[in-house]
C-alpha positions in Angstrom: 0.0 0.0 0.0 1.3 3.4 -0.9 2.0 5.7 1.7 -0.6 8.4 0.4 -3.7 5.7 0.8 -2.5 4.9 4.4 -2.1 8.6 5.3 -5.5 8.7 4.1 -7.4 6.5 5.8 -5.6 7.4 8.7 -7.0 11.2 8.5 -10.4 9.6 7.7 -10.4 7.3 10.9 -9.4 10.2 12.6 -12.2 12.7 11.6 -14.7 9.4 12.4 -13.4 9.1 15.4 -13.8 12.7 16.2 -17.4 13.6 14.6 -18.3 10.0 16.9 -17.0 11.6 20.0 -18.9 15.3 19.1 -22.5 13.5 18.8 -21.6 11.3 22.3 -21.3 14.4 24.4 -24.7 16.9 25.1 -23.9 19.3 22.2 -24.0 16.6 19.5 -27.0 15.0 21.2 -28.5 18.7 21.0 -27.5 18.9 17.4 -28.8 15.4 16.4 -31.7 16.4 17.8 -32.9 19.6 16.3 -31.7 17.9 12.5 -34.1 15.4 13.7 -36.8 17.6 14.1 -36.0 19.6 11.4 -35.6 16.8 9.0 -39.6 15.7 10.4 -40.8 19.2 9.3 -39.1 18.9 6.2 -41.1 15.2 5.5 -44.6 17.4 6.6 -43.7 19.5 3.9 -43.0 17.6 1.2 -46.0 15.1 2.4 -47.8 18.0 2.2 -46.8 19.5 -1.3 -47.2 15.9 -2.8 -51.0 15.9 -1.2 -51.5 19.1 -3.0 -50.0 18.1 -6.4 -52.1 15.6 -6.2 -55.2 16.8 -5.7 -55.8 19.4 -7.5 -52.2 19.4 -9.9 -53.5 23.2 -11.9 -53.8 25.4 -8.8 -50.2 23.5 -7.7 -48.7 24.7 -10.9 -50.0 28.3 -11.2 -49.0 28.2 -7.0 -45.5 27.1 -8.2 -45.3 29.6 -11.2 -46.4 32.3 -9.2 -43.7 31.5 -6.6 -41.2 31.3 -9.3 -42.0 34.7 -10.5 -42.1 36.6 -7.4 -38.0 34.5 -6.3 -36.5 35.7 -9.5 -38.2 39.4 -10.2 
């Protein structure tokens, strides 16, 4: 093995270890726990968005035109 592919996997074991022993202490378990919560309200919305699309898919696309318009004027 070259010396180059050790020095990486050693950097990479490294940064493991140390992201591992960030989410272990009460910080990480914060952290975890708000992209938890935030990755649930992301689901609601898309859950919601597909409900909507698939209801009634017009008024969804002028919505989505109209949202379009107003981001890029």
């Amino acid at each position: 093995m070259s010396l180059k592919f050790i020095a990486g996997l050693l950097i990479g074991a490294t940064a493991t270890a140390a992201i591992l022993y960030f989410l272990e202490t009460e910080e990480g378990k914060a952290l975890t726990a708000k992209l938890k919560a935030e990755a649930g309200k992301v689901e609601e919305d898309i859950l919601a968005m597909a409900d909507d699309m698939a209801n009634d898919p017009h008024a969804f696309m002028n919505d989505l035109e109209k949202q379009v318009d107003k981001a890029t004027s």
